[in-house]
N, CA, C and O atoms as CSV, one atom per row, in Angstrom:
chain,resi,resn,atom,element,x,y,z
A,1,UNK,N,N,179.647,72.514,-43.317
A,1,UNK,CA,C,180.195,73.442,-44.285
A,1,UNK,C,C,181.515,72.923,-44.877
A,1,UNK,O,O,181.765,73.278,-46.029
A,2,UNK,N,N,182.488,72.046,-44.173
A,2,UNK,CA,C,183.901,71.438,-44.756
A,2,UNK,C,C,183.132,70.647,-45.631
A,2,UNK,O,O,183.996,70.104,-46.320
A,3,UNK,N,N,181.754,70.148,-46.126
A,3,UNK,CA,C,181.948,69.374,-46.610
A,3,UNK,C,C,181.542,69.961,-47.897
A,3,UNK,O,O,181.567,69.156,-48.828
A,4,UNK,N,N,181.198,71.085,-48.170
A,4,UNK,CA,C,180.598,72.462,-49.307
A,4,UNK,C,C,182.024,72.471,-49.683
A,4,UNK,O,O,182.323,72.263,-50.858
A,5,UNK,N,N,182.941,72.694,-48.783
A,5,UNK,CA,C,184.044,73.111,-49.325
A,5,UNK,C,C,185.152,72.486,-49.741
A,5,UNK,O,O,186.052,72.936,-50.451
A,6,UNK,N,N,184.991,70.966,-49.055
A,6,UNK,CA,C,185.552,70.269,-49.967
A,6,UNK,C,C,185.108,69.706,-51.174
A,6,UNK,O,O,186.081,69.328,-51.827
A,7,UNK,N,N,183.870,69.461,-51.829
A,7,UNK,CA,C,183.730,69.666,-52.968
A,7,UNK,C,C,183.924,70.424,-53.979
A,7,UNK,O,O,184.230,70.125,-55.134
A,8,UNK,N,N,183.609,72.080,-53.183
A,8,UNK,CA,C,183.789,73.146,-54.313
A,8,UNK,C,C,185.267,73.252,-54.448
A,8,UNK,O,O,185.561,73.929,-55.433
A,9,UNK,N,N,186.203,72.848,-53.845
A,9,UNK,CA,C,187.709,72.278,-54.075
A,9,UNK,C,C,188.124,71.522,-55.248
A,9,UNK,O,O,188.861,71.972,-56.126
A,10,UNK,N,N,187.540,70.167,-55.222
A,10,UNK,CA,C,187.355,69.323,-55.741
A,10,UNK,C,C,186.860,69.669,-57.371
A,10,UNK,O,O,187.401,69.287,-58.408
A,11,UNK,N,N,185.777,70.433,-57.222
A,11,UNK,CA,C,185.406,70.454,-58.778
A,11,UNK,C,C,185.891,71.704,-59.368
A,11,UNK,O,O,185.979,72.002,-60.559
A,12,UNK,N,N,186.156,72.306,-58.442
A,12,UNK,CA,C,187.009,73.914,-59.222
A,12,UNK,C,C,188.343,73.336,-59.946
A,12,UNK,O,O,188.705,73.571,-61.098
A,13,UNK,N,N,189.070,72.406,-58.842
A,13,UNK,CA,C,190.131,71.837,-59.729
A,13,UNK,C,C,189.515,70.982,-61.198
A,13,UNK,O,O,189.703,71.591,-62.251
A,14,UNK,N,N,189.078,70.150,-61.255
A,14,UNK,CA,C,188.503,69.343,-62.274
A,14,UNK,C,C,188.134,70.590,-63.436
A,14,UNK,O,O,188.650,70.453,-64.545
A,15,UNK,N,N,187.391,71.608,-63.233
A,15,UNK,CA,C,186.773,72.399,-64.027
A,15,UNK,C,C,188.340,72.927,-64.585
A,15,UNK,O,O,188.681,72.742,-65.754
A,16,UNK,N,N,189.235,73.613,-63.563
A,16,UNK,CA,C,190.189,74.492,-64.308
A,16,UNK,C,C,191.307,73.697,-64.886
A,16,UNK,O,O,192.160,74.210,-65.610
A,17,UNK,N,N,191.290,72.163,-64.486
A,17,UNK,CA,C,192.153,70.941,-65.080
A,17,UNK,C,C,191.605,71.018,-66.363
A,17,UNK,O,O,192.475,71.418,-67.137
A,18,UNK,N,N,190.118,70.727,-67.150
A,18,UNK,CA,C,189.939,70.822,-68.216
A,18,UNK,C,C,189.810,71.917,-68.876
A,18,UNK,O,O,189.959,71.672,-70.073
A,19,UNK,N,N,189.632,72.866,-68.710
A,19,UNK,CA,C,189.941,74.357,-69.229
A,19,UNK,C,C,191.117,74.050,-69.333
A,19,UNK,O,O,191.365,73.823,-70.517
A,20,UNK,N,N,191.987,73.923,-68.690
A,20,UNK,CA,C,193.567,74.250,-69.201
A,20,UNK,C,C,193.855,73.388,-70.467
A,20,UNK,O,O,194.427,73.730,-71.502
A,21,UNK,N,N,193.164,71.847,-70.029
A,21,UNK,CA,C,193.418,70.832,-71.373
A,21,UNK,C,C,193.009,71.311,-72.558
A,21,UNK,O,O,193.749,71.600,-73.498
A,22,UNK,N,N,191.915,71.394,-72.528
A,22,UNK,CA,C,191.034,71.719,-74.072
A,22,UNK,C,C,191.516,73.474,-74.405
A,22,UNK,O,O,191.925,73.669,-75.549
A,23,UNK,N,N,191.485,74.399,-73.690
A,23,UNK,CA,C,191.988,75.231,-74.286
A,23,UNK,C,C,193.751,74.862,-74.938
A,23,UNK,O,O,194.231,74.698,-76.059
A,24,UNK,N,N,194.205,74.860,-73.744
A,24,UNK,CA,C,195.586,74.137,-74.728
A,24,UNK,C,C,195.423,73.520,-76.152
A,24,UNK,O,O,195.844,74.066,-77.172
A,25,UNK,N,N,194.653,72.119,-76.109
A,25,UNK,CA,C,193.894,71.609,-77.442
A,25,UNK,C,C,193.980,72.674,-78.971
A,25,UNK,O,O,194.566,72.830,-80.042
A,26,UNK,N,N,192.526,73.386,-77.764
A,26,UNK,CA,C,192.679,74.128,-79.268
A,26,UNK,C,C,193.687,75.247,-79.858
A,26,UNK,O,O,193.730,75.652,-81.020
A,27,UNK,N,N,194.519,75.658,-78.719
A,27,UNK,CA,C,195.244,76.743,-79.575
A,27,UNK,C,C,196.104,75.690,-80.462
A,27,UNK,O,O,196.443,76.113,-81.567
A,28,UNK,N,N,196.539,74.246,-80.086
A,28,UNK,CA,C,197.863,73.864,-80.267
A,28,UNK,C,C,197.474,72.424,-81.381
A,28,UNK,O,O,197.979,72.331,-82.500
A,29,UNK,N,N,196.846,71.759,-81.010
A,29,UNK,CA,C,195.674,70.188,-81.279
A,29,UNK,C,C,194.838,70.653,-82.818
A,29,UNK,O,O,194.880,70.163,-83.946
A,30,UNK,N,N,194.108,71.805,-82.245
A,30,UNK,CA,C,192.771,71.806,-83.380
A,30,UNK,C,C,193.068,71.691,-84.552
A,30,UNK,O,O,192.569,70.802,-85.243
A,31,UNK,N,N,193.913,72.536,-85.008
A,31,UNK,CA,C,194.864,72.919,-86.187
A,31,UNK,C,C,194.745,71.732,-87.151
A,31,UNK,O,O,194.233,71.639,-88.267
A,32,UNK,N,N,195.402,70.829,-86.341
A,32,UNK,CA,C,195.272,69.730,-87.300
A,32,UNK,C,C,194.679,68.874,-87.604
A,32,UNK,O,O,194.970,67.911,-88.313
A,33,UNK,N,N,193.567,69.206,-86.971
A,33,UNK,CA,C,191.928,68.497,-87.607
A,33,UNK,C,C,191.324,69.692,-88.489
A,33,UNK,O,O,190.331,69.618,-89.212
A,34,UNK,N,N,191.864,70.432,-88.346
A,34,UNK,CA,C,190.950,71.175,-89.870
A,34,UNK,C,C,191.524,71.622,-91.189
A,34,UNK,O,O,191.364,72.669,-91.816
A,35,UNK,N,N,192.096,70.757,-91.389
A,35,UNK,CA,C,193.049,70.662,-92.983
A,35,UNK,C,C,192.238,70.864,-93.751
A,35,UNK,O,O,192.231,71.806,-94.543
A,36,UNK,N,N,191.349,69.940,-93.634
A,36,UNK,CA,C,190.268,69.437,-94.974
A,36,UNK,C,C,188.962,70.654,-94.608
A,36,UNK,O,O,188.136,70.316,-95.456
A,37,UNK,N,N,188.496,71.525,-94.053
A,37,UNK,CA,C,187.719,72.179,-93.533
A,37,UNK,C,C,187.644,73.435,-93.850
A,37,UNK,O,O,188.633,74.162,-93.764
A,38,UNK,N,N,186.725,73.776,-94.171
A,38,UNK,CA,C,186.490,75.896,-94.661
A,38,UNK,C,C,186.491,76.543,-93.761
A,38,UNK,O,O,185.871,76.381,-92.710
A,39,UNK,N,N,187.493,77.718,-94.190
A,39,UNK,CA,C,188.308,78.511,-93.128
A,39,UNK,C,C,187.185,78.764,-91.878
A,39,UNK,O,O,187.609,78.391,-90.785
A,40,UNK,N,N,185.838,79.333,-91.874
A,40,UNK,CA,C,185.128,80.097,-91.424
A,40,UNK,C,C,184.563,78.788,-90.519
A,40,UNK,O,O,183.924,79.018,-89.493
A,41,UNK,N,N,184.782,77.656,-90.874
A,41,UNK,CA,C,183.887,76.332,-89.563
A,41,UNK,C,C,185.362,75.933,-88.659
A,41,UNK,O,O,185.441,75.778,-87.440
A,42,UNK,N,N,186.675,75.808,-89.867
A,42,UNK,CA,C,187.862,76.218,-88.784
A,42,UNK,C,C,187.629,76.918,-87.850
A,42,UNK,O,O,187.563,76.300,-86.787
A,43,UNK,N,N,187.406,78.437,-87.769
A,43,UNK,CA,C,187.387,79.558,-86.823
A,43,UNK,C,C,186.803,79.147,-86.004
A,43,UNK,O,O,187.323,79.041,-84.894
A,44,UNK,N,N,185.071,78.627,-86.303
A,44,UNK,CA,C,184.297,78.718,-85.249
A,44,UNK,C,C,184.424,77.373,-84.502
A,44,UNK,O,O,183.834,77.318,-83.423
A,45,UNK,N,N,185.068,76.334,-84.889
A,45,UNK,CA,C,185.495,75.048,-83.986
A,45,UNK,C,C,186.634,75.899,-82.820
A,45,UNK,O,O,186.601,75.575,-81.633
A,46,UNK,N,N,187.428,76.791,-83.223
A,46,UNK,CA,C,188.374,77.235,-82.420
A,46,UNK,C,C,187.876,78.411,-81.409
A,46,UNK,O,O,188.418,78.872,-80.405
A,47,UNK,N,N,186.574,78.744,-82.082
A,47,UNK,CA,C,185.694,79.716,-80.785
A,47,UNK,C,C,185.125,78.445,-79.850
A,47,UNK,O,O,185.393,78.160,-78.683
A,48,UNK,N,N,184.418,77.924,-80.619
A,48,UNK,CA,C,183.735,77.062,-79.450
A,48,UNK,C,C,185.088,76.136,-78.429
A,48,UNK,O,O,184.653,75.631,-77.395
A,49,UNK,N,N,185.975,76.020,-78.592
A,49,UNK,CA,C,186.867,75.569,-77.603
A,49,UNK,C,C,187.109,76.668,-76.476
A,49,UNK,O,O,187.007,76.720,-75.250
A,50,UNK,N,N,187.498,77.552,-77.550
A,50,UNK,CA,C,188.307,79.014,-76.476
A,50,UNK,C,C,186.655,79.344,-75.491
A,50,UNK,O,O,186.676,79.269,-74.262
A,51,UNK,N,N,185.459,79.664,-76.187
A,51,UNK,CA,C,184.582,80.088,-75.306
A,51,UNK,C,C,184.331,79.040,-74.125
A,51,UNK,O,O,184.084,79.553,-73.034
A,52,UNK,N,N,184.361,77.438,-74.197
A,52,UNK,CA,C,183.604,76.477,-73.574
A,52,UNK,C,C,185.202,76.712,-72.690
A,52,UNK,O,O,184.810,76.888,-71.537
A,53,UNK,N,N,186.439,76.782,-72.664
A,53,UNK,CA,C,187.156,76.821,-71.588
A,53,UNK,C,C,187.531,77.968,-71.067
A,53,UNK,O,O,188.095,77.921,-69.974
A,54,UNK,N,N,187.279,79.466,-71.809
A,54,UNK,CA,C,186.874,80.620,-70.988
A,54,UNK,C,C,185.952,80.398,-69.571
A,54,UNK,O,O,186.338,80.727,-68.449
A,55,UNK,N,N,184.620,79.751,-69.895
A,55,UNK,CA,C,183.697,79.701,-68.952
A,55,UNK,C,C,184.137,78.469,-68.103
A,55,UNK,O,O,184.115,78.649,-66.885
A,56,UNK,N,N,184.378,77.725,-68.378
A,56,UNK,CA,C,185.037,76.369,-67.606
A,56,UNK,C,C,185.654,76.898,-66.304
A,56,UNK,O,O,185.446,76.505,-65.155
A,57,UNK,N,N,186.416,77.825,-66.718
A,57,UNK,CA,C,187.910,78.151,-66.237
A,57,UNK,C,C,187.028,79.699,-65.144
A,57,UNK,O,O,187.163,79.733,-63.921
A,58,UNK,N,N,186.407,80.527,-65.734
A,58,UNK,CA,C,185.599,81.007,-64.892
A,58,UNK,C,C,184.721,80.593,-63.891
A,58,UNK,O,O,184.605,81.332,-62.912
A,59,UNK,N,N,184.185,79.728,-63.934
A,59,UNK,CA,C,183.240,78.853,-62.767
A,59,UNK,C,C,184.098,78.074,-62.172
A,59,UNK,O,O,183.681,77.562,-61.133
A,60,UNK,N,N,185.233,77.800,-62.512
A,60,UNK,CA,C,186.556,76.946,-61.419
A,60,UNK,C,C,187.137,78.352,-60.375
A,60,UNK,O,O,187.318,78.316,-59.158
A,61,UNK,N,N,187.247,78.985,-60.874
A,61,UNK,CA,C,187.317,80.514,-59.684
A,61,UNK,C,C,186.465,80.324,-59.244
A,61,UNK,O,O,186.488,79.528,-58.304
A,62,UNK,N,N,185.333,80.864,-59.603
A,62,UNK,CA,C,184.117,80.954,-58.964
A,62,UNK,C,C,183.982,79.892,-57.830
A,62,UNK,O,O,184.033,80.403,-56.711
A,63,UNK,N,N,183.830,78.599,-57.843
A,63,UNK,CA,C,184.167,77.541,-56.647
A,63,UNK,C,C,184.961,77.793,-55.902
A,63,UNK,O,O,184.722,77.785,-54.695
A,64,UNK,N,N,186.505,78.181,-56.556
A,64,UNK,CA,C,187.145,78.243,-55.190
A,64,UNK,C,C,186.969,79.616,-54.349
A,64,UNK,O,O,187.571,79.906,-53.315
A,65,UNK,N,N,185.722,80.617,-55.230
A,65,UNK,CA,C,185.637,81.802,-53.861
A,65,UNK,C,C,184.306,81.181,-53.526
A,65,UNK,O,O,183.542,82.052,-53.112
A,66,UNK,N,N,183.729,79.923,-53.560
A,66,UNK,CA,C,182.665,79.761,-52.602
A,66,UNK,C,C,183.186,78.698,-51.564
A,66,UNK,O,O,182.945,78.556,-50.365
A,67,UNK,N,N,184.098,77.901,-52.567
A,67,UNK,CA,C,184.620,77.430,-50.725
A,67,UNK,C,C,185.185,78.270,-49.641
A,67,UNK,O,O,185.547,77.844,-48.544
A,68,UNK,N,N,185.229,79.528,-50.052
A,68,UNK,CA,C,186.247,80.646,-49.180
A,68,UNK,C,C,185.298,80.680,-48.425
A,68,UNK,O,O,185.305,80.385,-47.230
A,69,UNK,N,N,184.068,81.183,-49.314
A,69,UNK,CA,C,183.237,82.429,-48.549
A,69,UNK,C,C,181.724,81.240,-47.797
A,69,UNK,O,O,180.604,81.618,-47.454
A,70,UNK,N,N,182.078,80.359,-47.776
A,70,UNK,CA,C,180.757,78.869,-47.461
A,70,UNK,C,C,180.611,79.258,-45.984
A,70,UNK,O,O,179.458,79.140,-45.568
A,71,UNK,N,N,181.575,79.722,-45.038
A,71,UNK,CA,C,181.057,79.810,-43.591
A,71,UNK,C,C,180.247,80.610,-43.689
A,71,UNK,O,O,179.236,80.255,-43.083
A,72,UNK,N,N,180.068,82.303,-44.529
A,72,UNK,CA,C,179.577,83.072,-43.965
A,72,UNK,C,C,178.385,83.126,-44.979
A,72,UNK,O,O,177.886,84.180,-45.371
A,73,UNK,N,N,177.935,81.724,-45.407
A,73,UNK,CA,C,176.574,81.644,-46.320
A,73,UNK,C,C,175.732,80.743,-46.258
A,73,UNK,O,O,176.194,79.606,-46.160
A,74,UNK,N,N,174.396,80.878,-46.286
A,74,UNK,CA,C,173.528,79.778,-46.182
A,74,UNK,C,C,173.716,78.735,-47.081
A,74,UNK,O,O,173.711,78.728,-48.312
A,75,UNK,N,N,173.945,77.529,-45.956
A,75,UNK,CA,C,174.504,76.532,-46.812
A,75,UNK,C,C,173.490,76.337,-47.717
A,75,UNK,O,O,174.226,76.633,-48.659
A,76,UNK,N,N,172.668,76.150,-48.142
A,76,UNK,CA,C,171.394,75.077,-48.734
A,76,UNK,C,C,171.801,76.343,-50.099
A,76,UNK,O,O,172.433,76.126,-51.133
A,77,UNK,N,N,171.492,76.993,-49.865
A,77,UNK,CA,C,171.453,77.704,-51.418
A,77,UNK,C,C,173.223,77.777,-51.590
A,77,UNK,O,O,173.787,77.958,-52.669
A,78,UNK,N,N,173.694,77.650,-50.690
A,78,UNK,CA,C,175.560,77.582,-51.270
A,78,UNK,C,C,175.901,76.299,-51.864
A,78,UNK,O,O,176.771,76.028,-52.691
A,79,UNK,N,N,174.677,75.247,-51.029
A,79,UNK,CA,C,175.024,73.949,-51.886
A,79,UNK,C,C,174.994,74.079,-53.062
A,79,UNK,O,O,175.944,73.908,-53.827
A,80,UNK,N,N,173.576,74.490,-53.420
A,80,UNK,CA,C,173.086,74.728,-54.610
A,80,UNK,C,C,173.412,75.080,-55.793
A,80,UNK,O,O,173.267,74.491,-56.865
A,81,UNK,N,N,174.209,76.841,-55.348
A,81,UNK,CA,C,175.282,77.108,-56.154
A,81,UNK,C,C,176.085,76.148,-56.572
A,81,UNK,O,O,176.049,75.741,-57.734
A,82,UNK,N,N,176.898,75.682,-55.671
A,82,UNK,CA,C,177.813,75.103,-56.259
A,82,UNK,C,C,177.637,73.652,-56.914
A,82,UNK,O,O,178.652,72.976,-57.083
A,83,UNK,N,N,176.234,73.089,-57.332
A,83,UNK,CA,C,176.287,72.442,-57.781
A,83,UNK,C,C,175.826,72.750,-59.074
A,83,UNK,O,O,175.780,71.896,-59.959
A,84,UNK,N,N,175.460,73.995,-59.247
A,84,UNK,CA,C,175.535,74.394,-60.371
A,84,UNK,C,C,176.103,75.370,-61.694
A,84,UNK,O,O,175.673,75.607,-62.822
A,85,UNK,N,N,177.645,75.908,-60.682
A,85,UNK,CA,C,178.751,75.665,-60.696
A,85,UNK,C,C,179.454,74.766,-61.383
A,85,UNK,O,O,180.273,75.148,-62.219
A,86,UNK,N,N,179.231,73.385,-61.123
A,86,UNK,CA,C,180.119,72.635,-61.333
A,86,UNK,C,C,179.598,71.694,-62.665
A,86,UNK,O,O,180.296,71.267,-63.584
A,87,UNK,N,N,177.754,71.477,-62.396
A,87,UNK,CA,C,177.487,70.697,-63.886
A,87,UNK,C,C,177.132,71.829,-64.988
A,87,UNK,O,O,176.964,71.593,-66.185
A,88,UNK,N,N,177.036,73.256,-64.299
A,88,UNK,CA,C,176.733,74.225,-65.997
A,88,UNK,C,C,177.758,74.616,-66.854
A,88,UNK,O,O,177.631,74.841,-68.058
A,89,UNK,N,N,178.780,74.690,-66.192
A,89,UNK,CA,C,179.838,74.198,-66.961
A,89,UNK,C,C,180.421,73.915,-67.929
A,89,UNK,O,O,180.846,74.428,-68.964
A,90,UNK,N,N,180.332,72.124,-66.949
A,90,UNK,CA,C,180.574,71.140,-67.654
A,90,UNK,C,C,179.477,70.196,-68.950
A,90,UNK,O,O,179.790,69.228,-69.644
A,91,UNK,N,N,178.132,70.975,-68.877
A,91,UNK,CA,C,177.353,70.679,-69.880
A,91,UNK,C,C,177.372,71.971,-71.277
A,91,UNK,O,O,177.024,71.897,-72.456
A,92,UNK,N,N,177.777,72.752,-70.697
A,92,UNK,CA,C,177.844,74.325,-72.028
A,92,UNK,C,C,179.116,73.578,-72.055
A,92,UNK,O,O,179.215,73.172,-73.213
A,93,UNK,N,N,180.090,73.207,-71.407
A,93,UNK,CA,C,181.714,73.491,-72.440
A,93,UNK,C,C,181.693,72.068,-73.084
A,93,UNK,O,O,181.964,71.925,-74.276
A,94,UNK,N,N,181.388,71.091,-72.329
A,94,UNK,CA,C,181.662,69.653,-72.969
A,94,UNK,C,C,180.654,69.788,-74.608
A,94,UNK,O,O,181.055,69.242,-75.636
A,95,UNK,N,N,179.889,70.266,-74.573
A,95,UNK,CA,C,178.824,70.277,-76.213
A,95,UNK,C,C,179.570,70.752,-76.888
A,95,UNK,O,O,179.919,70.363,-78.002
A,96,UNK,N,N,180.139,72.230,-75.945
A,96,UNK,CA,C,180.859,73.267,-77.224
A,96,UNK,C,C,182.273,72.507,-77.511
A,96,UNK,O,O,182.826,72.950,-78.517
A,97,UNK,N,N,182.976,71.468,-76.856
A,97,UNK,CA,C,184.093,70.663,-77.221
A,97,UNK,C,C,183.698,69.831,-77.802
A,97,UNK,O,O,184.389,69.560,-78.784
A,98,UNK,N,N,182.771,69.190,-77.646
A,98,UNK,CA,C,182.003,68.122,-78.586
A,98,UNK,C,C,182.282,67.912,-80.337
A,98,UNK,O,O,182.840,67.105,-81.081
A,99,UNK,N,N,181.362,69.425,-80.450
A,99,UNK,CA,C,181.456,70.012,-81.869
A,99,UNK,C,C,182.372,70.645,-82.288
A,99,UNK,O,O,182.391,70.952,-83.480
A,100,UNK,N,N,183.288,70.983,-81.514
A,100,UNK,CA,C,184.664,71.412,-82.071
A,100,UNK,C,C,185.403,70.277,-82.762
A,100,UNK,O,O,186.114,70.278,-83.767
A,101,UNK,N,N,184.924,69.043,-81.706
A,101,UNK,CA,C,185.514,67.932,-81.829
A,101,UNK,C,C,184.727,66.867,-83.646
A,101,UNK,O,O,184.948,65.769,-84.156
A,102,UNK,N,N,184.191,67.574,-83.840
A,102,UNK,CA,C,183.113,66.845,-85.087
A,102,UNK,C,C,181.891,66.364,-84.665
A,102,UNK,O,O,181.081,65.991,-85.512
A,103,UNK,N,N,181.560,66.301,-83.172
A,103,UNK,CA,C,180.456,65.901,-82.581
A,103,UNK,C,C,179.116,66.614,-84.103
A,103,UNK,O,O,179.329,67.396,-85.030
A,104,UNK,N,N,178.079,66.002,-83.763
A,104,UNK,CA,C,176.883,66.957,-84.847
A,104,UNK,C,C,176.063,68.129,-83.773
A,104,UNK,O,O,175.505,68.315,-82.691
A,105,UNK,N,N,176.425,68.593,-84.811
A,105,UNK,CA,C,175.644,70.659,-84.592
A,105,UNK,C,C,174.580,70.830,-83.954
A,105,UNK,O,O,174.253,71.973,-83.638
A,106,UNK,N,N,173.545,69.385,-83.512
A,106,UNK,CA,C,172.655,69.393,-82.861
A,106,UNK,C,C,172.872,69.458,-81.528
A,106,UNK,O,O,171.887,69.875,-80.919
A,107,UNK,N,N,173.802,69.198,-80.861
A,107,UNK,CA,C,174.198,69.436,-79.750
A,107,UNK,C,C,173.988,71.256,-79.084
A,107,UNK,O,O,173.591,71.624,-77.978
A,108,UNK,N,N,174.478,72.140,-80.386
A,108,UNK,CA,C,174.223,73.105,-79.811
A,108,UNK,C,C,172.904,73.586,-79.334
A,108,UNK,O,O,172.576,74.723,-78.997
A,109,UNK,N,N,172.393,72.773,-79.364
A,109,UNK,CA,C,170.945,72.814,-78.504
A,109,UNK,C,C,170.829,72.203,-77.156
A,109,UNK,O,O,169.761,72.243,-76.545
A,110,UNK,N,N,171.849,71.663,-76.692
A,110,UNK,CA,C,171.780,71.616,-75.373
A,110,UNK,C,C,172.969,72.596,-74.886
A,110,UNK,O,O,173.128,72.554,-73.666
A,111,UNK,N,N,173.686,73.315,-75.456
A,111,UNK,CA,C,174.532,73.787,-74.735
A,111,UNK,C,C,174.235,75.252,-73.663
A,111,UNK,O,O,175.024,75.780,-72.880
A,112,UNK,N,N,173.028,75.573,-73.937
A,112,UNK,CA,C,171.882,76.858,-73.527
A,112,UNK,C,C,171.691,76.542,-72.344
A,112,UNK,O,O,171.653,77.475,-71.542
A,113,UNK,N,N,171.449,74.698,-71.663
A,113,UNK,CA,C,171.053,74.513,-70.593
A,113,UNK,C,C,172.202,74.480,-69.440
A,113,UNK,O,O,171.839,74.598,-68.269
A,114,UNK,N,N,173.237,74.361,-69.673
A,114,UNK,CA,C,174.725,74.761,-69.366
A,114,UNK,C,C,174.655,75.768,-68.753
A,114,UNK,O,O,174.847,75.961,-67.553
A,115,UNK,N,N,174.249,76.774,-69.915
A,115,UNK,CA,C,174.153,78.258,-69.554
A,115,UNK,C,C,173.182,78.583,-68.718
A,115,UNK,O,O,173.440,79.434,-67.867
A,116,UNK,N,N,171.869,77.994,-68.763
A,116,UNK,CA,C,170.933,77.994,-67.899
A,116,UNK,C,C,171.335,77.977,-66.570
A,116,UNK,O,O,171.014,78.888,-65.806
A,117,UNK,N,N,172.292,76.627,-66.072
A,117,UNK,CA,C,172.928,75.986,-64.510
A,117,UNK,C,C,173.685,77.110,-64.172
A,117,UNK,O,O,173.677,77.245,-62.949
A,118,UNK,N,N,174.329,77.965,-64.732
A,118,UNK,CA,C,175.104,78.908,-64.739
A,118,UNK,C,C,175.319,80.147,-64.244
A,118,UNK,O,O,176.201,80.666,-63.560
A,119,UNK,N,N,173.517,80.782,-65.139
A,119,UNK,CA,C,173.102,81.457,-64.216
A,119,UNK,C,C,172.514,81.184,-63.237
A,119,UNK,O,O,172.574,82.025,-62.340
A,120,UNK,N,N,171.664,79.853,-62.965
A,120,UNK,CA,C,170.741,79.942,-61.657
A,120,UNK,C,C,172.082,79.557,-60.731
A,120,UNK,O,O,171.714,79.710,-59.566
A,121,UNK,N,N,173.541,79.103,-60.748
A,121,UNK,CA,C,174.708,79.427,-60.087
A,121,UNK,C,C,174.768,80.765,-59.305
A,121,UNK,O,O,174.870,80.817,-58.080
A,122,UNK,N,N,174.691,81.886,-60.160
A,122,UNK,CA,C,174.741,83.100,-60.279
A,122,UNK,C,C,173.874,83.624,-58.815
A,122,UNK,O,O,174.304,84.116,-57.772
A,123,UNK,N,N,172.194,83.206,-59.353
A,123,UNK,CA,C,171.388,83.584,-57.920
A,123,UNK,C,C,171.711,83.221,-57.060
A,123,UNK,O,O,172.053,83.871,-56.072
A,124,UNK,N,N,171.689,81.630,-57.245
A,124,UNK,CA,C,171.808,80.772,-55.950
A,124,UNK,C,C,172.865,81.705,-55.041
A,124,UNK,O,O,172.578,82.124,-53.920
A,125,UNK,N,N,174.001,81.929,-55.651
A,125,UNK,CA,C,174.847,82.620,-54.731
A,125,UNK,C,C,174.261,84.105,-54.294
A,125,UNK,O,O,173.950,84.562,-53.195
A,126,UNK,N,N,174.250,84.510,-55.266
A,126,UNK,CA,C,173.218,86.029,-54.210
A,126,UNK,C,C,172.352,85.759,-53.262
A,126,UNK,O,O,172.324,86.495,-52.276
A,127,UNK,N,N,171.172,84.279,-53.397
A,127,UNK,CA,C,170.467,84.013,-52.453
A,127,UNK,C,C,171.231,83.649,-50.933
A,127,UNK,O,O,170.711,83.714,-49.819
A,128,UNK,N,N,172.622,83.250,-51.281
A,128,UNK,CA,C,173.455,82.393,-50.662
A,128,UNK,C,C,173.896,83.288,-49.571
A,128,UNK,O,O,174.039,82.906,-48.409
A,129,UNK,N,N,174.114,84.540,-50.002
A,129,UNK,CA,C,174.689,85.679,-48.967
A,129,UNK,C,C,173.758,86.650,-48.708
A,129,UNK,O,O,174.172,87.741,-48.316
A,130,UNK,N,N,172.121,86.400,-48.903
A,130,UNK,CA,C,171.236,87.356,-48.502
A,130,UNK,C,C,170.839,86.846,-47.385
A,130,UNK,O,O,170.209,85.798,-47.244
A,131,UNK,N,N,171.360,87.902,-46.204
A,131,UNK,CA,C,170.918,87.815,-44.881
A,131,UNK,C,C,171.447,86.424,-44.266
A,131,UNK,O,O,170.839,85.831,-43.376
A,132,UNK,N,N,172.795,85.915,-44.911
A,132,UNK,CA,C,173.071,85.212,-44.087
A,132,UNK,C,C,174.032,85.645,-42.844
A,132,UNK,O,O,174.695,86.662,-43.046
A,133,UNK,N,N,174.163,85.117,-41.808
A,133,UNK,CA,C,174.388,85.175,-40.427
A,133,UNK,C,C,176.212,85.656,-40.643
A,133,UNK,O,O,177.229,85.024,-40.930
A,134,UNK,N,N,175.922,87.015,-40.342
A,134,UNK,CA,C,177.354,87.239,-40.617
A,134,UNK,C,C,178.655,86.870,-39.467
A,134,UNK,O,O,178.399,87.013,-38.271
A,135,UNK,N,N,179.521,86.574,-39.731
A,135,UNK,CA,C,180.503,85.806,-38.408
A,135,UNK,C,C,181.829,86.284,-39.063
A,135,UNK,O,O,182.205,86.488,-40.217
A,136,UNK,N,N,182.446,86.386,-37.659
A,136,UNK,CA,C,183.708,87.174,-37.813
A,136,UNK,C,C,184.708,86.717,-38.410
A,136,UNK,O,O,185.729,87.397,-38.515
């Protein structure tokens, strides 16, 4: 189980290290890549930052309450979680920074599967604490 939890350590920091970057980015950075740009693809380059490090920054909590809570959960589905935790993420926010970034719009077609890792995060952890062996 130290070793569940030193990962979910590990990538909660990484996750809420880049949330802090790229949101920073965009409140402060974006600005001045969209000079030349119509107001309304401005906006939504500055949603897709703020949303992709909203959730970033949410699943970096999220890790560090599964390294808390890893003794009193079945590891195999806590692994699980947290490995999907850590790449759903980083595949929904990195697309949605992508295209903030000028990346092409086709990307937002993978950013769903992000969301996908995200929720099966979600079960995995309910599976994670159903009927596992409760200890004091």
């Amino acid at each position: 189980m130290q070793k569940l939890q030193a990962f979910c350590l590990r990538a909660a920091s990484l996750q809420g290290f880049l949330a802090v970057a790229f949101g920073a980015f965009g409140a402060h950075g974006l600005h001045s890549l969209d000079a030349d740009l119509p107001m309304d693809l401005a906006a939504q380059r500055l949603d897709w930052v703020s949303t992709g490090a909203r959730y970033q920054l949410i699943h970096a909590a999220a890790l560090l309450a599964l390294a808390a809570l890893a003794p009193q959960l079945k590891p195999r589905a806590a692994g699980w979680a947290a490995q999907a935790f850590f790449f759903g993420p980083l595949v929904f926010s990195a697309t949605l920074y992508a295209m903030a970034l000028g990346a092409p719009l086709w990307l937002g077609a993978v950013t769903p599967l992000g969301g996908l890792a995200m929720l099966a995060g979600w079960l995995l952890l309910m599976g994670a604490g159903a009927g596992a062996p409760k200890r004091p």
